[in-house]
C-alpha positions as CSV (number, residue, x, y, z in Angstrom):
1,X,0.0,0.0,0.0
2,X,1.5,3.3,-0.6
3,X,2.5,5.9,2.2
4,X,-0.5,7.6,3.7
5,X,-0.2,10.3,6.5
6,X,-2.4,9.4,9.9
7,X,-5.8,9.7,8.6
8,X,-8.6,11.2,11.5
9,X,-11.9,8.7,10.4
10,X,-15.6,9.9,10.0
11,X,-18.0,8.0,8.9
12,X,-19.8,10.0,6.8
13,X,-22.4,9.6,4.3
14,X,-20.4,9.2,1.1
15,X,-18.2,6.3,3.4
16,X,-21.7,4.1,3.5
17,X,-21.9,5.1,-0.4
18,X,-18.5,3.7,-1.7
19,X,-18.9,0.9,0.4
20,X,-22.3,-0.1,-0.8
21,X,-20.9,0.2,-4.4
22,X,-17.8,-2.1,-3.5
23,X,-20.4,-4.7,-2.4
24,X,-22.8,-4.2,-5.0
25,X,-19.9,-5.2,-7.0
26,X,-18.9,-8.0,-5.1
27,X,-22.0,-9.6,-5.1
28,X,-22.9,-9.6,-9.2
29,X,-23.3,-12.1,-11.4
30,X,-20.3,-12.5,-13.5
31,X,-21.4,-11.7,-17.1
32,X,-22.6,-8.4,-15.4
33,X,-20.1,-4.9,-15.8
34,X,-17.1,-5.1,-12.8
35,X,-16.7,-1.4,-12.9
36,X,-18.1,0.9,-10.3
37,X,-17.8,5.0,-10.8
38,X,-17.3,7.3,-7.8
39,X,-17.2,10.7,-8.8
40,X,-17.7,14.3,-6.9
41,X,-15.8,17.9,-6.4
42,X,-12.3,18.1,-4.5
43,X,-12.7,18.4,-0.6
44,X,-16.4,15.9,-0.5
45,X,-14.1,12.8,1.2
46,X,-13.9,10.5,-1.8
47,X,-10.0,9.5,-0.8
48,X,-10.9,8.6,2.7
49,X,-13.8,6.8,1.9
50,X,-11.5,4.7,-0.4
51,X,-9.0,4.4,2.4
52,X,-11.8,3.1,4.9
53,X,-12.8,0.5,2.3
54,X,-9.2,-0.8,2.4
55,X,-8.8,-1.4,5.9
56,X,-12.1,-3.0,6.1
57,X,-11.0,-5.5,3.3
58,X,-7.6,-4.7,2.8
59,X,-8.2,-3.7,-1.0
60,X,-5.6,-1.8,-2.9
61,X,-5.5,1.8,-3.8
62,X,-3.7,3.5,-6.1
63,X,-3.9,7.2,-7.3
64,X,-2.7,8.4,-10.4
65,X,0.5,10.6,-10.6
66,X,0.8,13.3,-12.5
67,X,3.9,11.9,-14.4
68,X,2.5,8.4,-13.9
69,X,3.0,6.4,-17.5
70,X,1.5,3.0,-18.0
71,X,4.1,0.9,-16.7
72,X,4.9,3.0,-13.7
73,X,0.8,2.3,-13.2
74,X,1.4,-1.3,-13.5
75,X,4.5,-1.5,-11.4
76,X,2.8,0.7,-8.5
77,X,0.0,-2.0,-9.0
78,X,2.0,-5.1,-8.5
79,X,3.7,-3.5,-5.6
80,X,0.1,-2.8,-4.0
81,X,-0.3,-6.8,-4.9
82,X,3.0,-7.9,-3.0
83,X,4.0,-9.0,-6.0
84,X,8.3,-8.2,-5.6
85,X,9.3,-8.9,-9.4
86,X,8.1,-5.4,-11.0
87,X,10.5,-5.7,-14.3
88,X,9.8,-6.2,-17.8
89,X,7.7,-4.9,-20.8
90,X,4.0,-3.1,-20.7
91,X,2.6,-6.4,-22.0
92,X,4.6,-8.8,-19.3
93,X,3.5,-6.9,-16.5
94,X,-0.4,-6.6,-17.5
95,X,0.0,-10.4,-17.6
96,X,1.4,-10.3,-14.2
97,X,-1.3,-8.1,-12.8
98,X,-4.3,-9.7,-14.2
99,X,-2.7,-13.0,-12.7
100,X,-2.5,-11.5,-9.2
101,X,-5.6,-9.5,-9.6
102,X,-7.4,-13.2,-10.7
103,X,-6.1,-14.8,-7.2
104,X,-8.8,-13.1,-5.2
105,X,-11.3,-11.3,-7.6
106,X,-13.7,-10.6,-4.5
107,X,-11.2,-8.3,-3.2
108,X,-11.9,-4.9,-5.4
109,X,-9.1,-2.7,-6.7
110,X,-9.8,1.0,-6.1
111,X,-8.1,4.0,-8.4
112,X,-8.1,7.3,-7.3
113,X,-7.5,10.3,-9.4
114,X,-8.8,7.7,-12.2
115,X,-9.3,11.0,-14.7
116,X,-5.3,11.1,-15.2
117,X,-5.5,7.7,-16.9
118,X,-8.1,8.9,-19.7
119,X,-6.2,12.3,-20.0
120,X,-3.0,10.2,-20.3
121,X,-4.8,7.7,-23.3
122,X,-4.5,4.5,-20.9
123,X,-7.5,3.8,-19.1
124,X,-8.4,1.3,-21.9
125,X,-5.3,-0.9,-20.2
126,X,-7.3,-0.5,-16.7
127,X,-10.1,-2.2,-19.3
128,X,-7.7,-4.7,-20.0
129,X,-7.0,-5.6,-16.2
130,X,-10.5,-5.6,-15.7
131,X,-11.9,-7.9,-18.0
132,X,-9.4,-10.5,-18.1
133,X,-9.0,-10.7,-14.3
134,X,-13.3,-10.1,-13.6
135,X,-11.8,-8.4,-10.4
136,X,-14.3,-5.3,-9.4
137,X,-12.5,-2.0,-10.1
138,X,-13.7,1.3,-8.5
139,X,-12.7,4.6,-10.7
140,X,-12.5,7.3,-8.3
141,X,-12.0,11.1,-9.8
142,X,-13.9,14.4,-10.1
143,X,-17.5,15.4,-11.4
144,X,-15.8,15.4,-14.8
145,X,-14.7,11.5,-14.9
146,X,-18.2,10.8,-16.0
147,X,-18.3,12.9,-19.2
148,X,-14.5,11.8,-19.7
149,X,-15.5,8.2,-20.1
150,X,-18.4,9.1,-22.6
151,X,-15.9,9.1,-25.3
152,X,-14.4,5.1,-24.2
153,X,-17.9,3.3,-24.8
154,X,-15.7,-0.1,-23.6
155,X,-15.2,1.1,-20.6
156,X,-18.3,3.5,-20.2
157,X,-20.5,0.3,-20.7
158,X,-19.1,-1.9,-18.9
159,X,-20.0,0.2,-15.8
160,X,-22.5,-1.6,-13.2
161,X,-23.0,1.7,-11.4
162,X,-22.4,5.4,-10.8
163,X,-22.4,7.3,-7.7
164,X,-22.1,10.7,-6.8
165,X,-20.0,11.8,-3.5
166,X,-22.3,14.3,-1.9
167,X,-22.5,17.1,0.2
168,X,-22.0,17.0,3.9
169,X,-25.3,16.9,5.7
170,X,-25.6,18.4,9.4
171,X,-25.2,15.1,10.5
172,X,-21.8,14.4,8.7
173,X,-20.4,18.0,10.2
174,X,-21.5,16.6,13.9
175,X,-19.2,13.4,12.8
176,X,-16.4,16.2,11.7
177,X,-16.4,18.0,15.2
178,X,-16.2,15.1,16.8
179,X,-13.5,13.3,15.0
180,X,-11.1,17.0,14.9
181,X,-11.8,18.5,18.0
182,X,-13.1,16.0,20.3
183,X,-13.2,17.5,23.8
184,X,-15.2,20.6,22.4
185,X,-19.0,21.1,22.6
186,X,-20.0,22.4,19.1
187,X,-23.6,23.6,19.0
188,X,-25.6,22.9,16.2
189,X,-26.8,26.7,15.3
190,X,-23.0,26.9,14.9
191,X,-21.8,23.4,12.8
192,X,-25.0,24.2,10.4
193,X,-23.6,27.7,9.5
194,X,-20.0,25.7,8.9
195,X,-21.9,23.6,6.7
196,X,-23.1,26.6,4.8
197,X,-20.5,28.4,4.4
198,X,-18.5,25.5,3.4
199,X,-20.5,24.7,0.9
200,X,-20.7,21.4,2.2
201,X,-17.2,20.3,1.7
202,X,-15.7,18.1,4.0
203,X,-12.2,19.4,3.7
204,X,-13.3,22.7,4.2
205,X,-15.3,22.1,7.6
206,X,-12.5,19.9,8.3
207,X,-10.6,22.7,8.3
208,X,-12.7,25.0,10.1
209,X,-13.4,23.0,13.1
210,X,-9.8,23.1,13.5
211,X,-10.0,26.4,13.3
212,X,-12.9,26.6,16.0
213,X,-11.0,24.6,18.4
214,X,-7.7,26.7,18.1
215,X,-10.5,29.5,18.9
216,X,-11.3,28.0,22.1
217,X,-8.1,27.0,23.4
218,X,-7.0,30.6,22.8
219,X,-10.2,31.9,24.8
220,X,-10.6,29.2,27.2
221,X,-13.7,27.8,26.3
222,X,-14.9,24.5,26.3
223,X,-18.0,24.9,24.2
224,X,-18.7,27.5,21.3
225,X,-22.1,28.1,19.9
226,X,-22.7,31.2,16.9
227,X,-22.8,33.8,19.0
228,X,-19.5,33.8,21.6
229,X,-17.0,32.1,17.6
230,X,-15.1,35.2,16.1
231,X,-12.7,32.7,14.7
232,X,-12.4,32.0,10.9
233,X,-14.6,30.4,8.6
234,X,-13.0,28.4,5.7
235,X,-15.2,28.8,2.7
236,X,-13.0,28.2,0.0
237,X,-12.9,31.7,-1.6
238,X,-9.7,33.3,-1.9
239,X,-8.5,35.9,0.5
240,X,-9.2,39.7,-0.6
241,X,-6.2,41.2,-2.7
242,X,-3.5,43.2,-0.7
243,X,-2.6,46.0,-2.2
244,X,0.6,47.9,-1.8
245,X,-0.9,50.7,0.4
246,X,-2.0,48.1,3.3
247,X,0.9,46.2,2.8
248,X,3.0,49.6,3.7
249,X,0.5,50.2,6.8
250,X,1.0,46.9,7.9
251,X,4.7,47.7,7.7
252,X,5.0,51.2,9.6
253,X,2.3,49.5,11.9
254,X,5.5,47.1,12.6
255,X,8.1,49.4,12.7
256,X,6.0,51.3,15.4
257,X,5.0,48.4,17.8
């Protein structure tokens, strides 16, 4: 598996959605499609969901580099598999993978950033993988992944189902506060305007309910409701423009202290 950073879990929403799909998966007949399709903005938790559906049945994930080409995909894949002999042509390792990928083909391959391999001209070799191995492949990306694949009718057709990643719900920002910041009583008046003004995003509210609890800490509260937070709100718009006049106040305000 490759490197991750400690990951804080939540079980939100769009964790029961991927995880439904991986079993929905799982459980078809065989002459039905093996790929699945998760797709939703940046920030909506699609990358932890697929890391929660590892450790619960210790399925590999892979995301797409930037500068990935098809046999550094392949080679990243057989590492993912165990598999310690990652040499060779394009064509010997695809043989290699669909092998290992045959040995257990209830165990479901997840691939993040999955958009890269159709910009990049290859997801017809994740095609490849698929059909001769009948393993179930999840193709995680953004919104866009679903009009990308339009264009690939084998691989657009040969998905069983498509699921969105949605919004968080006030329920999912409860399941935030809890899992960032713990020993702190949120109120709800004040979680539901994080949820607005996050647009729903889980990165975003993520963000701000670390925000909140550095707020707290700082003025020695152990519960915050909307009336007594002054702290920041993250709502994924850029910060105003500085222009050179405030940035010389700032200075001289410096200088001065």
């Amino acid at each position: 598996m490759q490197e991750k950073e400690k990951q804080r879990f939540a079980p939100l929403k769009n964790v029961t959605a991927l995880w439904t799909l991986v079993n929905r998966l799982q459980q078809r007949n065989d002459d039905l499609p093996g790929f699945g399709v998760f797709h939703g903005p940046p920030g909506f938790g699609k990358t932890k969901a697929a890391i929660y559906v590892h450790n619960k049945c210790q399925a590999p994930i892979l995301t797409i580099g930037e500068s990935w080409t098809r046999k550094k995909f392949l080679q990243k894949l057989l590492e993912e598999l165990h598999e310690s002999k990652t040499k060779g042509t394009v064509a010997d390792l695809t043989e290699k993978a669909i092998l290992r990928l045959g040995e257990n083909i209830d165990r479901p391959l997840l691939i993040d950033e999955a958009d890269k391999a159709i910009d990049k001209g290859w997801i017809e070799l994740i095609r490849e993988l698929q059909d001769n191995s009948n393993t179930p492949i999840i193709l995680i990306g953004e919104e866009e992944l679903v009009s990308k694949l339009k264009p690939t009718p084998r691989v657009h057709d040969r998905v069983l189902d498509w699921v969105p990643a949605q919004p968080c719900d006030l329920d999912d920002t409860r399941k935030l506060a809890t899992a960032y910041a713990p020993q702190l009583q949120i109120a709800d008046d004040l979680l539901e305007l994080v949820r607005i003004e996050s647009g729903g995003v889980a990165r975003r509210i993520s963000t701000t309910v670390s925000h909140i609890q550095e707020f707290a800490q700082t003025a020695g509260l152990t519960s915050l409701n909307r009336s007594n937070y002054g702290g920041r709100m993250h709502t994924g718009r850029a910060p105003a423009v500085r222009y050179e006049d405030d940035i010389r106040k700032l200075v001289l305000a410096a200088r001065a202290a």
